[in-house]
TORRO-968797 format. One record per residue (C-alpha): chain; x, y, z; residue in three letters. Coordinates in pm, 1 decimal. Last residue first. Layout:
+------+----------+----------+----------+------+
: unit :       px :       py :       pz : code :
+------+----------+----------+----------+------+
:    A :        X :        Y :        Z :  ala :
...
+------+----------+----------+----------+------+
END
This chain:
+------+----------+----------+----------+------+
: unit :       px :       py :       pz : code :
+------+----------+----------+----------+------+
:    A :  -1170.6 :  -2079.8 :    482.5 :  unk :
:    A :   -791.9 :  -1989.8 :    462.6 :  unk :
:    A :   -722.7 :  -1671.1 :    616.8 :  unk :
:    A :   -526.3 :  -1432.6 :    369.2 :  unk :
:    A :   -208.8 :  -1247.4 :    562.6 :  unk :
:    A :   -279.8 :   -937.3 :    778.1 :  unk :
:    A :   -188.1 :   -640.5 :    736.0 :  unk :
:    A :   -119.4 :   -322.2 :    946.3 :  unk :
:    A :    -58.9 :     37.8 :    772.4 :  unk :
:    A :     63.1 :    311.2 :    948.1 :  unk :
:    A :     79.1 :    673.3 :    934.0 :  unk :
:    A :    310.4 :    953.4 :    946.1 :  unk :
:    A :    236.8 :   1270.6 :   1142.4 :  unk :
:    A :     23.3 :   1529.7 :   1089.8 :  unk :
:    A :    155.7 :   1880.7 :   1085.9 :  unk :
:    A :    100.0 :   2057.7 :   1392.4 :  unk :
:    A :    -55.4 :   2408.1 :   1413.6 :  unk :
:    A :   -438.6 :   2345.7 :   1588.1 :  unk :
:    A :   -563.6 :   2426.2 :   1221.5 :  unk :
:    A :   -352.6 :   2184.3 :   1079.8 :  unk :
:    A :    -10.4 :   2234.2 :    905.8 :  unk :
:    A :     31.2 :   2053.5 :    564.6 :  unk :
:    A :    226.6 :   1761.2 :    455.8 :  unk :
:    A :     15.2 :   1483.8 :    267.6 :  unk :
:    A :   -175.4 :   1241.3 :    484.8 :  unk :
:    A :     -1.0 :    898.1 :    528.6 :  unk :
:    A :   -234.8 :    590.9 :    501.1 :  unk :
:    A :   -361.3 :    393.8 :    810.3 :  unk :
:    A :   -488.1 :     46.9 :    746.6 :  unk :
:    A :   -623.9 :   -189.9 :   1018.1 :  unk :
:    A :   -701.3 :   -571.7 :    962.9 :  unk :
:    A :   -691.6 :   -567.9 :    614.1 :  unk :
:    A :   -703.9 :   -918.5 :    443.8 :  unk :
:    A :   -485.7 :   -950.4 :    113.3 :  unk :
:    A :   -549.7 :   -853.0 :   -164.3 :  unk :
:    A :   -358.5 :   -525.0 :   -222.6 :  unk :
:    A :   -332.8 :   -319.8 :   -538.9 :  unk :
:    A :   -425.2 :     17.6 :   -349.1 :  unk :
:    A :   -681.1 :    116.9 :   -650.7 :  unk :
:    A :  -1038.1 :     31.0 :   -368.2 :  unk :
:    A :  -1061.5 :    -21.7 :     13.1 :  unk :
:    A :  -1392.3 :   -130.6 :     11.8 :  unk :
:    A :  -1631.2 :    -38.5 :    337.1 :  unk :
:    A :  -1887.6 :    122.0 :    147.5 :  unk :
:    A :  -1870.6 :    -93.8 :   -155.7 :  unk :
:    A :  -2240.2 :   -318.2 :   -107.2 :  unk :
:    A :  -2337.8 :   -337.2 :   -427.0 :  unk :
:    A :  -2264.4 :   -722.9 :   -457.4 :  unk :
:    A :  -2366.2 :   -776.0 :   -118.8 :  unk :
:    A :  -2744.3 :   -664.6 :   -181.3 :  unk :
:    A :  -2853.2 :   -361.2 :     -9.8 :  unk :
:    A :  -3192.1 :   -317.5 :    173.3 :  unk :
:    A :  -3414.4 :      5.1 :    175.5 :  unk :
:    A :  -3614.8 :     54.0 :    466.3 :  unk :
:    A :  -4024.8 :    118.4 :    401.3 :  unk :
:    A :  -4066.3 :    444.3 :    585.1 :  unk :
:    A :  -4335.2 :    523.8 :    814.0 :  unk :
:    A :  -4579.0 :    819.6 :    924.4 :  unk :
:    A :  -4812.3 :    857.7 :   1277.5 :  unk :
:    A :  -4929.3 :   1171.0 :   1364.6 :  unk :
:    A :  -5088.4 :   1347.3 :   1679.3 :  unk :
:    A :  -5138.1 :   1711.9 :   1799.7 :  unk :
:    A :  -5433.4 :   1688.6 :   1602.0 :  unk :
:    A :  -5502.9 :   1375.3 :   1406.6 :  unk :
:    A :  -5323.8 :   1164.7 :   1139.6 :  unk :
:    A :  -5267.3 :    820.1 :   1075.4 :  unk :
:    A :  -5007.3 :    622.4 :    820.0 :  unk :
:    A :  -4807.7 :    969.0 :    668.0 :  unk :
:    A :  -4603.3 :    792.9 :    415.2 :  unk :
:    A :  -4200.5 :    920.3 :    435.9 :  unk :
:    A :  -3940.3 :   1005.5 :    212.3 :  unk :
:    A :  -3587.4 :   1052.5 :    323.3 :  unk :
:    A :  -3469.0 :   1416.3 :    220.3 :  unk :
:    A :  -3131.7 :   1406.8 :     55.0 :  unk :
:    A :  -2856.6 :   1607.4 :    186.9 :  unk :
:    A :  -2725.9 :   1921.6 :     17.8 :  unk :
:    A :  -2805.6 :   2137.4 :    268.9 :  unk :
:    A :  -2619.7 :   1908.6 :    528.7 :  unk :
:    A :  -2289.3 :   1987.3 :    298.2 :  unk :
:    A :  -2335.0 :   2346.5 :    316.1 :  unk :
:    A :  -2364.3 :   2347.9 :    699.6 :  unk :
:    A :  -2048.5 :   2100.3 :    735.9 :  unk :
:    A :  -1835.7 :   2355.6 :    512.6 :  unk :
:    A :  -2003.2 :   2621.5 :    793.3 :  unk :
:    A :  -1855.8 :   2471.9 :   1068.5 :  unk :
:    A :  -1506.3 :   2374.5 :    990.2 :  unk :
:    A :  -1516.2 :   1977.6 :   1046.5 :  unk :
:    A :  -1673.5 :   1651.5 :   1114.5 :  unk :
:    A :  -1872.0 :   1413.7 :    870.9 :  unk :
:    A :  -2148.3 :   1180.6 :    857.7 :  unk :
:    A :  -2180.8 :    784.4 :    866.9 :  unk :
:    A :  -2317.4 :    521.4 :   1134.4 :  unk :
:    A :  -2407.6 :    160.0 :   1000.4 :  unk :
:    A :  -2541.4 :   -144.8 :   1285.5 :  unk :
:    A :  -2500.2 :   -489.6 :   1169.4 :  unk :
:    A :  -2181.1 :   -627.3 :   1100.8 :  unk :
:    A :  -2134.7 :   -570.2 :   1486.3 :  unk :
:    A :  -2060.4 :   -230.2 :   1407.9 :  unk :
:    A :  -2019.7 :    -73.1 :   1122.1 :  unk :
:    A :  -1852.7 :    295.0 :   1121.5 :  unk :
:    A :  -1805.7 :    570.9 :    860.7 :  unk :
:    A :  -1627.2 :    951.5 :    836.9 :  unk :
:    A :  -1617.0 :   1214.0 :    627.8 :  unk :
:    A :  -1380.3 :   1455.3 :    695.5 :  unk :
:    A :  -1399.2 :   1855.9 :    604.6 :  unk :
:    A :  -1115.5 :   2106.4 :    603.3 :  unk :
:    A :  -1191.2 :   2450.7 :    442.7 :  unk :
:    A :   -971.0 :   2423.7 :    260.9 :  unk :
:    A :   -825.0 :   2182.0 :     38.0 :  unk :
:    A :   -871.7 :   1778.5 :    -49.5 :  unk :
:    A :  -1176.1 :   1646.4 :    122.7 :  unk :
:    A :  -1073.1 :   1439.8 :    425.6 :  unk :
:    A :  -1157.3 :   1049.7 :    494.3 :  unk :
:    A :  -1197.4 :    855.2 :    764.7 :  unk :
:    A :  -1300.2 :    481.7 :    752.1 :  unk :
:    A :  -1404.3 :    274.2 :   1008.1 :  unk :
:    A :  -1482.3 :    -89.7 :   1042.9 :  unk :
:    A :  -1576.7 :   -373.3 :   1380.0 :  unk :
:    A :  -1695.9 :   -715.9 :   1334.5 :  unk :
:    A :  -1473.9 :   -811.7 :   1044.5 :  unk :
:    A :  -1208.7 :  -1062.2 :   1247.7 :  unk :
:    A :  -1188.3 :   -807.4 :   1510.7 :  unk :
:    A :  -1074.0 :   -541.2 :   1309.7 :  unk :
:    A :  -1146.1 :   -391.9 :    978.2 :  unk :
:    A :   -986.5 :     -8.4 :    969.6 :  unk :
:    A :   -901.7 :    234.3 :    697.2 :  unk :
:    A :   -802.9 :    537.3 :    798.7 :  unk :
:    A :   -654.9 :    887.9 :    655.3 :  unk :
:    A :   -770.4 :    837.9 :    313.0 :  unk :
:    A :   -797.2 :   1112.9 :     61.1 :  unk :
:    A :  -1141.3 :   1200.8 :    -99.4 :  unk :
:    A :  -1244.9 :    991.0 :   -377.3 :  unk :
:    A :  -1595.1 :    908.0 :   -215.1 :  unk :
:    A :  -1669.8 :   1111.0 :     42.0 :  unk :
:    A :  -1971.3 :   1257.3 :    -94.6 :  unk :
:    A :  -2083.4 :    955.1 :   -279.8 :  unk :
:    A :  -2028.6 :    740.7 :     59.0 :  unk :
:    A :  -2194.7 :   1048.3 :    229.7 :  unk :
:    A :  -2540.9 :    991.6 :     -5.2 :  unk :
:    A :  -2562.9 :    638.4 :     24.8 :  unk :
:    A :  -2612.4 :    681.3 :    361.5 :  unk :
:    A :  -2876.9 :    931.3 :    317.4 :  unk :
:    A :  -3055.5 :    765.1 :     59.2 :  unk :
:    A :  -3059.7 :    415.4 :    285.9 :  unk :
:    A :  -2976.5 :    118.3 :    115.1 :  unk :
:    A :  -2797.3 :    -14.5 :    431.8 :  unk :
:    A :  -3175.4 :    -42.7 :    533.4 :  unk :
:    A :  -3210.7 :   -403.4 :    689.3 :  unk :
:    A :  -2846.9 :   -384.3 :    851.9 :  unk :
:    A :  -2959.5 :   -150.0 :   1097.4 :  unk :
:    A :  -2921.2 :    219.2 :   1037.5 :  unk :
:    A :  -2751.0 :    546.2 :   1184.0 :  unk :
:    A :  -2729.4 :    846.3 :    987.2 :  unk :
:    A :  -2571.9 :   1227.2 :    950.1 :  unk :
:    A :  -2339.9 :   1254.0 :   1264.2 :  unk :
:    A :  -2198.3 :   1609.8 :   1221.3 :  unk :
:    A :  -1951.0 :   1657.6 :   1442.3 :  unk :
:    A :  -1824.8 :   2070.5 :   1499.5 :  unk :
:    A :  -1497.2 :   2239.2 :   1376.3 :  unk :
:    A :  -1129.0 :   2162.3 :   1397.5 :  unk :
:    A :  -1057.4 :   1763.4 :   1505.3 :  unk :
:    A :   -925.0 :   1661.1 :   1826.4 :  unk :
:    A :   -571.5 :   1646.4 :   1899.4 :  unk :
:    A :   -275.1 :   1403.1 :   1990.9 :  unk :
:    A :    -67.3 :   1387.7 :   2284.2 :  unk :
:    A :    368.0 :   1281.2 :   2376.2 :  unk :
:    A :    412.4 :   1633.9 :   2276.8 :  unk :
:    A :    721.9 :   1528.5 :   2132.7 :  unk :
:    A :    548.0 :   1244.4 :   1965.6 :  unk :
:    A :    284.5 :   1468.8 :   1804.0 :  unk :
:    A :      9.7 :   1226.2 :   1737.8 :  unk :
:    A :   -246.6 :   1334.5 :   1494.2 :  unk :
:    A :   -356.7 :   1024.3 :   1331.1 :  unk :
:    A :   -393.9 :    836.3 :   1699.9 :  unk :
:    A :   -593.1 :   1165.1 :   1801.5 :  unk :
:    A :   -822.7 :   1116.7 :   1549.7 :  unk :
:    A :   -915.6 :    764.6 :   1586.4 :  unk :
:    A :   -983.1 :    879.9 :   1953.2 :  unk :
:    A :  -1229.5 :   1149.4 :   1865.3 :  unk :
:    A :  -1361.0 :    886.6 :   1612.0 :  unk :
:    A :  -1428.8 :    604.3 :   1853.4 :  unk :
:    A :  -1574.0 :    892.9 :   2107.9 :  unk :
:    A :  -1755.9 :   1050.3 :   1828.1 :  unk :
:    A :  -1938.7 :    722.6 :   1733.9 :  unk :
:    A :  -2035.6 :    615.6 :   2098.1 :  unk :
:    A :  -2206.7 :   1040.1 :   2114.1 :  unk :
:    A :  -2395.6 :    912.9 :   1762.9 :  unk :
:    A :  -2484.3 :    593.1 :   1880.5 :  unk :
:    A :  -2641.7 :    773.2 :   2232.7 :  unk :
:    A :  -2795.2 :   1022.0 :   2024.2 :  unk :
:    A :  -3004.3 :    761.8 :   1791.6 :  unk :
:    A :  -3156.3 :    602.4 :   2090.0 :  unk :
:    A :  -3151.7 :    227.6 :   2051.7 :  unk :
:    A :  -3463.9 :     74.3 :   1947.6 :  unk :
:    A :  -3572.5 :   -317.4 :   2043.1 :  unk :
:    A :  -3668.7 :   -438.7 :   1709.6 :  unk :
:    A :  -3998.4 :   -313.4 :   1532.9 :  unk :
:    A :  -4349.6 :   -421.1 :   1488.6 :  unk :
:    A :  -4615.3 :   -242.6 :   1321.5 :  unk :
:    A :  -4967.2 :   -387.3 :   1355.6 :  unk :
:    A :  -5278.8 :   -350.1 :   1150.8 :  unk :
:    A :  -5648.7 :   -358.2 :   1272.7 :  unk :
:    A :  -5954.6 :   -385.3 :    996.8 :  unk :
:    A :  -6309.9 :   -408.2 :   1151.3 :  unk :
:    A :  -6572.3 :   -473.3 :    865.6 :  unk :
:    A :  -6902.0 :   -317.0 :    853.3 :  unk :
:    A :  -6767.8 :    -11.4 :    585.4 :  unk :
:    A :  -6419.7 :    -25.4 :    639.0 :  unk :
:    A :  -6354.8 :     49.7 :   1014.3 :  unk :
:    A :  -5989.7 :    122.2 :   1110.5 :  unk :
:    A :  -5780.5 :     14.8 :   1385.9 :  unk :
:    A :  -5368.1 :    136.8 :   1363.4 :  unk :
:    A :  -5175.0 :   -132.6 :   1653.0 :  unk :
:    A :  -4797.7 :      3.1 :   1721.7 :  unk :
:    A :  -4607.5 :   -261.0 :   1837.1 :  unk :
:    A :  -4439.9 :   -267.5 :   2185.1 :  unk :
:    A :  -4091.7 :   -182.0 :   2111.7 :  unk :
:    A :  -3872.3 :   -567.1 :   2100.6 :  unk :
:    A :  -3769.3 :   -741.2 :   2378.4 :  unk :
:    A :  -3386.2 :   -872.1 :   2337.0 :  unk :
:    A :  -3239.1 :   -580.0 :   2418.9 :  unk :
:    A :  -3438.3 :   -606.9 :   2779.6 :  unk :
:    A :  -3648.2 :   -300.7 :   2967.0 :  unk :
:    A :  -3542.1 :     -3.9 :   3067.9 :  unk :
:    A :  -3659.2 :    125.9 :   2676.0 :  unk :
:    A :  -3400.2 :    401.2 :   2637.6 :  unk :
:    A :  -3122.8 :    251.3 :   2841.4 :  unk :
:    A :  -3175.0 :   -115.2 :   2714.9 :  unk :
:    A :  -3100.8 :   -392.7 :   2985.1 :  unk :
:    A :  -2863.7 :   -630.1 :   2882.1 :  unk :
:    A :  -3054.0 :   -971.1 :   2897.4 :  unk :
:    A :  -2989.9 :  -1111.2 :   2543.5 :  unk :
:    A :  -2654.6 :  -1062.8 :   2637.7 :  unk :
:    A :  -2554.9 :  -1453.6 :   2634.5 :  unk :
:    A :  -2801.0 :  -1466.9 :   2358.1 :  unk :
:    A :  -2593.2 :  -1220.9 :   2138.5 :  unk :
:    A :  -2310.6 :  -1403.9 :   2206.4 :  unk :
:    A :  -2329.0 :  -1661.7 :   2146.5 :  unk :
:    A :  -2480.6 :  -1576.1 :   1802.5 :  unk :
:    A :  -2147.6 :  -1381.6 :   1765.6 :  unk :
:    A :  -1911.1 :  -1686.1 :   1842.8 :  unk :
:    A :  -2150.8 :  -1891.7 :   1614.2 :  unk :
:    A :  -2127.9 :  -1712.4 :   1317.9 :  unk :
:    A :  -2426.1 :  -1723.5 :   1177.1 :  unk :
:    A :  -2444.8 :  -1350.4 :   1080.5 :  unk :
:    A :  -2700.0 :  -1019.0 :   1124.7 :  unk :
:    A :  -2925.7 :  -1300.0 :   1327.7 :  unk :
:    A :  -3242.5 :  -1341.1 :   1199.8 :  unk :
:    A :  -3546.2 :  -1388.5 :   1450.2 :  unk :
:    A :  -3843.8 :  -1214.7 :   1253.5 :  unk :
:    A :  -3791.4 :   -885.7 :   1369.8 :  unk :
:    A :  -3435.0 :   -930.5 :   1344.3 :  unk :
:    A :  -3165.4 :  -1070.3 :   1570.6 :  unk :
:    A :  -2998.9 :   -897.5 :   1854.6 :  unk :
:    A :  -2570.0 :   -820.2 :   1840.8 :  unk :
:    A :  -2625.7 :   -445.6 :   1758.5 :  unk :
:    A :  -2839.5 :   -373.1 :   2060.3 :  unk :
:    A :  -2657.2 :   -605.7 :   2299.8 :  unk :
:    A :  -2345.0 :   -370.8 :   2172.7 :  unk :
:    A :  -2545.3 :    -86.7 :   2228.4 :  unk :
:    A :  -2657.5 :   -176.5 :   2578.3 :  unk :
:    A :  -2282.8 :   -178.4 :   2750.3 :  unk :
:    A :  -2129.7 :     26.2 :   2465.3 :  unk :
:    A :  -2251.9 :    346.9 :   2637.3 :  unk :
:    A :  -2186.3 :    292.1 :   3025.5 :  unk :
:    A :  -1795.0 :    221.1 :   2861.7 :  unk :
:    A :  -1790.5 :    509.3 :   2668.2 :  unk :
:    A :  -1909.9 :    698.4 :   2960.3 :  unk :
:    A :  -1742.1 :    573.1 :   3261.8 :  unk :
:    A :  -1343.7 :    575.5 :   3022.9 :  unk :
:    A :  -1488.7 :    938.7 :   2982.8 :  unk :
:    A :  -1498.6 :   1020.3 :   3303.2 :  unk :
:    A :  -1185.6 :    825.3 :   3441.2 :  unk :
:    A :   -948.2 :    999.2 :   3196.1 :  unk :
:    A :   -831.0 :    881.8 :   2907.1 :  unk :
:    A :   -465.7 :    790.3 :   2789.8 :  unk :
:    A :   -504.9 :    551.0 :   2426.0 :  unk :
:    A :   -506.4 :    171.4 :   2313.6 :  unk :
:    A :   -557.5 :    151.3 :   1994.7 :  unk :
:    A :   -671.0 :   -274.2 :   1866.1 :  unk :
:    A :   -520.2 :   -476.1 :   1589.8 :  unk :
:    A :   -580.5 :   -854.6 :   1638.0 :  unk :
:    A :   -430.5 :  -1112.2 :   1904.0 :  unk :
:    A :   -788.1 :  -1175.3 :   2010.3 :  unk :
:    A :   -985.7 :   -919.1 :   1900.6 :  unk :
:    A :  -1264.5 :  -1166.8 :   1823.7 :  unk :
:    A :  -1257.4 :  -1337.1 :   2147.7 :  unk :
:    A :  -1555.9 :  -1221.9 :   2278.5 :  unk :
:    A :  -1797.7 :  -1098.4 :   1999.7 :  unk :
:    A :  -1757.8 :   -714.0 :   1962.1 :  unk :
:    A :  -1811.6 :   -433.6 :   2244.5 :  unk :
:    A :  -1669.2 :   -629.4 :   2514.0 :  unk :
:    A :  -1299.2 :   -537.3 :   2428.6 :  unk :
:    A :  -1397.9 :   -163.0 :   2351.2 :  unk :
:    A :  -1267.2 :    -78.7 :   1986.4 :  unk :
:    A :  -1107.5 :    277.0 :   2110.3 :  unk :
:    A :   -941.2 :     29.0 :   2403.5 :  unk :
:    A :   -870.2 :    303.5 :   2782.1 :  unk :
:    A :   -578.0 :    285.9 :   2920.6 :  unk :
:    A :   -650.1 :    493.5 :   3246.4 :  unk :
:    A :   -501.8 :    831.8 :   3322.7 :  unk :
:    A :   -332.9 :    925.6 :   3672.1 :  unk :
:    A :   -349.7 :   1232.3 :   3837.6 :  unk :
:    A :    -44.7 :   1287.8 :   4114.6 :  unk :
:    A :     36.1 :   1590.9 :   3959.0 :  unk :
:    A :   -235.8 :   1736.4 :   3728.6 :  unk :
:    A :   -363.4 :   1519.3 :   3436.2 :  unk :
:    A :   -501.5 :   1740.8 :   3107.3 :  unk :
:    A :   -819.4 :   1724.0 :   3057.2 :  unk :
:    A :   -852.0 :   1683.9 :   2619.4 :  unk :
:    A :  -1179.6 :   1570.9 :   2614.0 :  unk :
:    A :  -1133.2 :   1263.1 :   2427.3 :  unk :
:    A :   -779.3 :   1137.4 :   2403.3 :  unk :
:    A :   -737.3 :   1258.8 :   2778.8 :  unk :
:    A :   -383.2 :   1432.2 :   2797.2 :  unk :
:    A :    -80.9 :   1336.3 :   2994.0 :  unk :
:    A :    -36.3 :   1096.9 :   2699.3 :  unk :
:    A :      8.1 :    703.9 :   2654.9 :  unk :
:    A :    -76.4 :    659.9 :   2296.6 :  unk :
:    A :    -46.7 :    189.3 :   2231.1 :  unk :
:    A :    -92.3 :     80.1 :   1883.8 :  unk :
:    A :   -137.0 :   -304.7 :   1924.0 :  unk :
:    A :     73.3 :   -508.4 :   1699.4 :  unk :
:    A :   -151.6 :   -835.8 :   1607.4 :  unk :
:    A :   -201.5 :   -718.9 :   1236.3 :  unk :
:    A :    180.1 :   -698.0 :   1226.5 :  unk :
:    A :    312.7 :   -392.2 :   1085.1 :  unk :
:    A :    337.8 :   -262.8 :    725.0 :  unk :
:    A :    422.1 :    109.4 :    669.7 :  unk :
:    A :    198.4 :    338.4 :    441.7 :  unk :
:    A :    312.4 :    588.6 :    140.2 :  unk :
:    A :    185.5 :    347.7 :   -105.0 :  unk :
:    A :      0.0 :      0.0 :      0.0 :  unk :
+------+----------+----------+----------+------+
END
């Protein structure tokens, strides 16, 4: 892979600072960080980042709380089957999984991942017939707790590709965090996805990432001049998609007004009350390119690939560093 250096997919990339990754606090005397895994160890099927690529960064005890607190019931959430019972895989290390934390309870719902939202029951009368319908959905996972999970993976993605050694710290990115969508596995057709793979498409590479044997990707990406602008994508669990984009403030505001709008059918209407839906959009495998690494020449399995940004000074006034690339060899199936 150009302009990248070749490690062993089992190397972990360890950033001991005197700085948290993610907020930045900086440790007074006597103050002690904690290591703290970007791909949390319990967040994919245990075992799978056994002797694998993992970043292991300085945070402080807050944030180490609140990542943790947050992939407790979103990795249930990501690991539970379908409406109808289908797991996202059949592997059985994740379908172990799964069950074993079938019994996570869900912060927005207090009640189990595994039980789904109540349905939503719609009665009618059509002339002297009685029709009811019911919707059914998996157990939900609020949309701003995946989007604060993503920025904390991100935030400390970042600060790996920033590290100023002499500074023994890296930095968080210029600008606001636009998350932009998060969808299960039934609707990785989704416009709006769709949309920021299109957007980002071409741009340069800063990482690459599949890990724990394909249960955890990232990609960042930045647009090529100023203002500066990354895109950004996450699966998780082979399952759950998160995409958007972080950066100078009003770049990001252009780009949102250029998003598509998602198209709904209003189901039941009444004052003060409505009720609309969305039929999701599925993606078959063969059009499925969002996390392809594509023109590097390599075809061999990627556990973690970080390629070198060209020279330029940041907005915080450090030039990024170097970056890495770590391979792993074909696995025989």
């Amino acid at each position: 892979m150009p302009n990248s250096t070749s490690h062993s997919p089992s190397r972990r990339i360890v950033r001991r600072s005197a700085f948290c990754a993610y907020c930045g606090h900086a440790f007074g005397p006597g103050e002690r960080g904690e290591d703290e895994h970007v791909i949390g160890r319990r967040f994919v099927p245990k075992g799978t980042l056994a002797g694998q690529w993992n970043l292991i960064l300085t945070a402080c005890g807050t944030c180490n709380d609140i990542k943790s607190e947050l992939e407790n019931d979103i990795s249930a959430i990501t690991m539970q089957p379908d409406v109808i019972g289908r797991y996202a895989c059949d592997d059985p290390r994740f379908v172990a999984e799964a069950k074993r934390k079938a019994r996570t309870t869900n912060r927005r719902t207090r009640r189990f991942v595994s039980e789904p939202e109540p349905p939503v029951n719609i009665t009618g009368r059509f002339g002297p017939m009685t029709m009811k319908v019911s919707f059914a959905q998996p157990a939900p996972c609020d949309e701003a707790r995946l989007f604060q999970l993503a920025r904390l993976q991100l935030a400390g993605f970042f600060s790996m590709l920033t590290w100023q050694e002499d500074q023994r710290r890296g930095f968080y990115w210029p600008g606001a965090y636009m998350p932009i969508v998060a969808v299960r596995k039934e609707d990785w057709g989704n416009p709006l996805l769709a949309w920021v793979e299109q957007k980002a498409r071409g741009w340069d590479h800063r990482l690459f990432c599949i890990a724990a044997d394909g249960f955890y990707k990232a990609w960042i990406r930045r647009r090529s001049g100023v203002p500066a602008v990354w895109g950004w994508a996450l699966e998780w669990n082979l399952n759950f998609r998160l995409a958007g984009f972080f950066g100078e403030d009003q770049a990001l505001r252009e780009l949102a007004a250029e998003a598509p709008k998602l198209a709904f059918e209003m189901l039941h209407e009444e004052p003060g009350v409505f009720l609309r839906y969305r039929t999701e959009t599925p993606l078959a495998a063969s059009a499925d390119q969002l996390f392809e690494l594509r023109n590097y020449g390599d075809s061999a399995l990627i556990s973690c690939c970080l390629l070198r940004p060209p020279s330029y000074v940041a907005t915080f006034g450090a030039a990024f560093p170097g970056a890495v690339a770590v391979r792993s060899p074909p696995r025989s199936t």
